[in-house]
N, C-alpha and C positions, 0 to 999 in steps of 0.2 A: 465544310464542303469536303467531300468526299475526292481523296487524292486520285487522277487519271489513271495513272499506273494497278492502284489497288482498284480500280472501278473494271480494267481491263482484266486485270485478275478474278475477280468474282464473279464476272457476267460471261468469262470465255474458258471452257473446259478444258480445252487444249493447253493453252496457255498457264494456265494452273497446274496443270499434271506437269510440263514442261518445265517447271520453277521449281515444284515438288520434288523430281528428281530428273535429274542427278543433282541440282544446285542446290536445293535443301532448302528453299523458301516456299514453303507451305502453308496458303493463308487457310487451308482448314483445319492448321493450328490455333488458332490465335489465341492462346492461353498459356500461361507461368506454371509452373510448379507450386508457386507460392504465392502469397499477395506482396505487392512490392509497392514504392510512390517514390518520386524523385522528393530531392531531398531539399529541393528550390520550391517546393508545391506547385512545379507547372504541371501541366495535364500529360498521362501518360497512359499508349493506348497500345495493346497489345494487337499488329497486325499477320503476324506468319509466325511458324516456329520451324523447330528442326530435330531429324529424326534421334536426336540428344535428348529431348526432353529443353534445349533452348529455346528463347524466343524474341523477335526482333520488334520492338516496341517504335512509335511514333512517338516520340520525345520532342516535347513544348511544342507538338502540334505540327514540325517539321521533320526536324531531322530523327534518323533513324539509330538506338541503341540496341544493342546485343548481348542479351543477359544468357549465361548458361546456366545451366541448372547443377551445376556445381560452385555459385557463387561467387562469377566474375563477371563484369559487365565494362564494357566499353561503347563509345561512338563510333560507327563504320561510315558516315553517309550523313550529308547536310539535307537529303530529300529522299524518298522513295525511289526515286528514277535511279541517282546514281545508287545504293545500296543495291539496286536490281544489276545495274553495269559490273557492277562489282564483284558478284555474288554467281556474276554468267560467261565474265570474262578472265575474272581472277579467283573461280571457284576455290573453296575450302583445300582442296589437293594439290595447289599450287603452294608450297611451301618454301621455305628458305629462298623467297624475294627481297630484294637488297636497294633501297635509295641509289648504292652507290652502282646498280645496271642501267646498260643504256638502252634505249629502244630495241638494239637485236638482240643483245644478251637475253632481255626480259621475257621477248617471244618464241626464243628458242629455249628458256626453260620451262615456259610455260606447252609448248609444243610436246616434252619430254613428258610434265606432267599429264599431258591431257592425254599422251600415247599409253602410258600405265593406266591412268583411268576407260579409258576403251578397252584394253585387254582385261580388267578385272572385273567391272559392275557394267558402264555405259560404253557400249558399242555403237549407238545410235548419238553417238554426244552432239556430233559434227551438224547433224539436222537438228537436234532439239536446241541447240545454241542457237541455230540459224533461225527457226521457229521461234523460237522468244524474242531476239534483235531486230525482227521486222514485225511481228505482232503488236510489239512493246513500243514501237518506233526509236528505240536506244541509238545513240550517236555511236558515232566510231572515233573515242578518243585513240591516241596514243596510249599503249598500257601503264608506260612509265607516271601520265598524267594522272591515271586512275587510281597505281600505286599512292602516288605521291598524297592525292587527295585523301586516302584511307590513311595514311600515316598523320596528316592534319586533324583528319575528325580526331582520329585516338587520342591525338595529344590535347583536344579541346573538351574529352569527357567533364573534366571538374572545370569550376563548379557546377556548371547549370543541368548538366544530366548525371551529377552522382546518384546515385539506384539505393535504395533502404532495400532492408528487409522489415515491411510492415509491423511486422509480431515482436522482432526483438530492436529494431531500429539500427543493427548494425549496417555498414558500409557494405555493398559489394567490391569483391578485387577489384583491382588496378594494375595492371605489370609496371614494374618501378620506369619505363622511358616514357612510360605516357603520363607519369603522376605531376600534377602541379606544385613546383615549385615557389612557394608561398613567398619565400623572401624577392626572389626575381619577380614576381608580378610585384609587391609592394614596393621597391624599390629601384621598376623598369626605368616609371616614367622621371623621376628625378634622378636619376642617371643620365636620363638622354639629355634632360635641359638642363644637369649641369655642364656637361662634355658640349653641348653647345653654348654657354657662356661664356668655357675655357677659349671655345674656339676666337670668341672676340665676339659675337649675336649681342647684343646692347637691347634688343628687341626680345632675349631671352630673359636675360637677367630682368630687364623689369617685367617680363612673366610670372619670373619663378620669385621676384618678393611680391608680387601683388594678387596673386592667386594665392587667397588661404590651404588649398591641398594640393595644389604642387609644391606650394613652400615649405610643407611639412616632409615631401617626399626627399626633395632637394638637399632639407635641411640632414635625413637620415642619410643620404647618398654622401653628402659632405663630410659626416659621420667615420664614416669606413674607408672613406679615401680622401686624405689632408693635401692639403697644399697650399703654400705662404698665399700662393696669386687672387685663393679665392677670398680672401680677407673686406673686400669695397665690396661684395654680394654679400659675405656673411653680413659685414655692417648694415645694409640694405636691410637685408634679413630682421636682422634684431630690430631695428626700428620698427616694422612694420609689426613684429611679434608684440612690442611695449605697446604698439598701439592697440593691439589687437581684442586687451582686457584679458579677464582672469581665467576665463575659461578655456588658453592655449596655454596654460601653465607651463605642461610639458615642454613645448616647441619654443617656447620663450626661452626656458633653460640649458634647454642644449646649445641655440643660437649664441645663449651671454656665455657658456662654456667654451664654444668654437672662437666666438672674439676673442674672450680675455686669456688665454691661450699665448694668443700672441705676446702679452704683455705692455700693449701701450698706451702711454697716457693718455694720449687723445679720445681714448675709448672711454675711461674713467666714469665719467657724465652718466653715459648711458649704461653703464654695468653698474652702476650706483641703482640707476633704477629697476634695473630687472630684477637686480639680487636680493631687492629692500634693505640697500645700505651697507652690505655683506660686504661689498666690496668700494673700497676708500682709497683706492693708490695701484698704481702696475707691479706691486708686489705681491698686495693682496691679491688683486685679479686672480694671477696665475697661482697663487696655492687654492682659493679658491675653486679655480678649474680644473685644476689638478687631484683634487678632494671627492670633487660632481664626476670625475671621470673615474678616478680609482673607484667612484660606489655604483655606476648606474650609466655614465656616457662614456664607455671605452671605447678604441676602434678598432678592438678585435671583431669582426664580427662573427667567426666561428664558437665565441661565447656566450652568444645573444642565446637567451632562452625562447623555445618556438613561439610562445605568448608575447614576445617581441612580438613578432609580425604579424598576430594575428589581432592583437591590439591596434597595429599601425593599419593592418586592413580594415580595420572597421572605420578608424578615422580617415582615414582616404576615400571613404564609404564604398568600398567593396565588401561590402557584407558577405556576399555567398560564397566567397573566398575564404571568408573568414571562418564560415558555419562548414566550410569541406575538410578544410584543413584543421577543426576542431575536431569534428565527429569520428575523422581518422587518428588522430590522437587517443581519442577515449577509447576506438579498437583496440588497440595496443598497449591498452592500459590496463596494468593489473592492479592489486589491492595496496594501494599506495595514500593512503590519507591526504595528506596534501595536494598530490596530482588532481586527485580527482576533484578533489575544494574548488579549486582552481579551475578545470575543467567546468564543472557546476557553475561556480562564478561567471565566469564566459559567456558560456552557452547562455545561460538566464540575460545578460548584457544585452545579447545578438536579438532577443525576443524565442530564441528556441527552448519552448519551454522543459517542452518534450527529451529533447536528448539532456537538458539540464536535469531533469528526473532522473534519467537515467544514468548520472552521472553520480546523482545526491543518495540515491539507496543503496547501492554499495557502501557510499562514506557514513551513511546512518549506522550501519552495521560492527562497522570498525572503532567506533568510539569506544573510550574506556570508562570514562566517567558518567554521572548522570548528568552533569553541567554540559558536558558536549552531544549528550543523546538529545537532551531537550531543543539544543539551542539547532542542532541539524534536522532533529525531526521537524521543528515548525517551517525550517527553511523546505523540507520534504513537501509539507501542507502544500505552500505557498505554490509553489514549481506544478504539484499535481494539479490544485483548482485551477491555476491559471492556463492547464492546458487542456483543461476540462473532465478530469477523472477525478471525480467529485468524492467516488467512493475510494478509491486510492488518497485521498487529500483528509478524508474520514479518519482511516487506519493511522496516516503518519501524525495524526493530532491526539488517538488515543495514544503512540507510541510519548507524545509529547506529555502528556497525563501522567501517564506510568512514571515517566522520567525524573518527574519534578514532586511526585508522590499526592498529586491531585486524587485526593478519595481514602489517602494511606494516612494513620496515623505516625510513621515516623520514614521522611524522605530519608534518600541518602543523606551525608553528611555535608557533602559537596554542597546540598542543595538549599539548605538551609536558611530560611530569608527567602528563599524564591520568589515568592508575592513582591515583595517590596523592589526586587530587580527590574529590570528592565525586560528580562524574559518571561517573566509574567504577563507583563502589558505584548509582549508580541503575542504568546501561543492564545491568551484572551481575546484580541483584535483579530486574527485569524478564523477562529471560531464563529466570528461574528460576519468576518465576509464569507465564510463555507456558507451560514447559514443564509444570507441573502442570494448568494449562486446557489445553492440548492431550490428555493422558493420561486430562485428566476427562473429555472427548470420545466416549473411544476412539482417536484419531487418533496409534497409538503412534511411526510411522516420524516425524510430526513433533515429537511430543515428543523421540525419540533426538536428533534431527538439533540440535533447540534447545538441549537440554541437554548434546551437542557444543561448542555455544559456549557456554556459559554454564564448564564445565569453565576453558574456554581461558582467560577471563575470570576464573574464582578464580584461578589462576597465574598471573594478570599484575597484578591490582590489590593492593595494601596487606596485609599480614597483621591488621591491624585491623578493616579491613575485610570483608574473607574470615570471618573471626572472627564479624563482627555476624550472617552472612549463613549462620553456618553451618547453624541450626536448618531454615531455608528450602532447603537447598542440600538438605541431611539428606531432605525431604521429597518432594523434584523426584527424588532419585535413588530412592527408594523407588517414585515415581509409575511413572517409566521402566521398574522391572525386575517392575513387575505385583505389588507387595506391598503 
């Protein structure tokens, strides 16, 4: 449904001219520079621009972002109306406004600006303001209200309306007061219910052990800031971790770390169990703890590596927290082998296959060996079909060929045994789901051509292996002959 505001702008000439200028909302803009998508894949629609070459998008269907066409983009506006309040009462010329003005301050700098802006371009400002606010039916907040609210969208840009650039998938800007801070959101909520447990809340504590993701939050909050009192919530904690089974591994271990910490017998019993047995007495405990701390649960937390939190945000299931604060990462990421591993690792976790790509061809690049071209190009494969660039998933499998000297009569030296490895049976297995995405396509000459090598590859890997891969082999060759 078509927003009131943009309906009253497209159908009334007046009104349009008057937005147009002086205020620089122009919906016979409604176009980018460039092709862009948010980076949450909600729907993103380009409604006005500005005579910059910027343009003010309807982001997730409501609220309104601000992309310049120099590569920066922010939230101004939870809806059209107010982005319009905003844009007519706290025009672009209104600069150096401050939180800390109050009501008259604020209208008497904006008075100043708007008496510059009449002397220079709009002398007519005073009606065309007046013409827009009753055309538009715009309320008459306080300006301070209106400030305040553009200061909240900005700081709500990430995650849900961070802005790609389509072509190469990097981030649009951010000015550093508006950027999300990853560890305070992963961190917020188990903050708050521990500093309410502290307080004496009995209705917290058994919150925070019996909710599996606030316990985890809790347990990191507990983490970076100790204290003797909270000892009957950690034990809490760890109990309900032992019970929890194997897959809170993690969370299990920092809770048996936070206990035995302490040092006391009483605890024994249960650090016996977390630890499988590691720990047999309140002396082992604490060196124990002490070991898990010096390697991985310290409570500095200004040493926490950013994959801290971005790991923690995914288990607290803030994912798009996680995939903002990743993708800004790999901006800033130069030719670092590991970083980017790691990055690749991630993103691929999150389901983003895409920026995992783009994370993975650089690091193909940088390898030295052919043991390491192979074993990243197939990871290259994998990351492109899965995010549908079938012929990019193509290229990274020849590179994978090349690598392991599939077709050469003498590989590197590295490589030698390939077939019999275990990397054999992947870049083979790969070839063989390209060639089933390729047939699910339609696209049958490239499925042939794939499943050409893939053949070439059962006859030269392992019969073991061949063997694991036969059921998949079975199904690629079915896809190929149209059955």
């Amino acid at each position: 449904m078509t927003d009131p505001y943009l309906a009253l702008l497209r159908t009334r000439p007046e009104l349009a001219e008057a937005a147009a200028f002086p205020f620089n909302f122009d919906v016979s803009r409604a176009y980018h520079v460039e092709d862009v998508h948010l980076a949450s894949g909600a729907s993103l629609e380009p409604i006005a621009g500005d005579d910059t070459g910027g343009t003010f998008f309807l982001s997730g269907g409501k609220a309104v972002l601000y992309a310049s066409s120099e590569g920066d983009a922010v939230l101004i506006a939870d809806s059209v109306g107010e982005a319009l309040e905003m844009q007519i009462r706290l025009p672009e010329w209104c600069e150096n406004l401050t939180e800390d003005m109050d009501e008259e301050a604020m209208r008497a700098a904006v008075r100043g600006y708007d008496d510059e802006a009449r002397a220079e371009f709009a002398p007519e400002l005073d009606e065309q303001r007046a013409v827009l606010i009753r055309g538009l039916g715009l309320p008459e907040r306080p300006l301070t209200e209106l400030f305040a609210r553009a200061e909240s969208a900005a700081g709500r840009t990430e995650p849900d309306h961070l802005l790609l650039n389509s072509a190469d998938l990097c981030a649009y800007r951010l000015s550093d007061p508006y950027r999300m801070s990853l560890r305070d959101v992963v961190l917020g909520p188990g903050r708050e219910a521990l500093k309410r447990v502290r307080a004496g809340d009995l209705a917290a504590e058994q919150e925070a052990a019996g909710d599996p993701v606030l316990r985890t939050g809790v347990l990191r909050a507990a983490q970076f800031d100790r204290r003797d009192a909270d000892l009957p919530l950690l034990r809490r904690v760890l109990e309900a971790e032992c019970g929890a089974g194997t897959e809170r591994f993690e969370e299990r271990t920092l809770a048996a770390v936070l206990v035995a910490l302490h040092g006391h017998e009483e605890d024994v019993l249960r650090l016996r169990q977390a630890t499988s047995g590691l720990v047999t007495d309140a002396g082992t405990a604490v060196e124990w703890a002490r070991a898990e701390e010096a390697r991985r649960h310290g409570r500095n937390i200004a040493a926490e590596s950013e994959f801290t939190w971005t790991r923690l945000a995914q288990r607290l299931g803030r994912v798009e927290h996680a995939r903002a604060a990743l993708i800004r990462m790999l901006d800033d990421t130069g030719p670092d082998a590991r970083r980017l591993r790691e990055l690749s690792r991630a993103l691929e976790d999150i389901g983003d296959h895409a920026q995992a790509a783009r994370a993975q061809a650089p690091l193909l690049s940088l390898q030295d060996t052919a043991s390491d071209r192979a074993s990243e190009a197939y990871v290259l494969a994998r990351l492109e079909r899965r995010k549908g660039d079938l012929a990019a998933a193509g290229r990274a499998l020849e590179r994978a060929r090349a690598a392991v000297g599939q077709g050469s009569p003498a590989p590197d030296a590295d490589m030698a045994g390939w077939h019999r490895r275990g990397i054999g049976r992947l870049i083979t297995e790969e070839h063989l789901e390209l060639t089933l995405a390729a047939a699910g396509v339609g696209d049958a000459d490239f499925a042939r051509a794939t499943m050409a090598h893939a053949r070439g590859l059962l006859d030269t890997i392992g019969k073991e292996s061949a063997k694991a891969l036969s059921a998949l082999s079975t199904r690629a060759k079915w896809a190929v002959a149209g059955r």
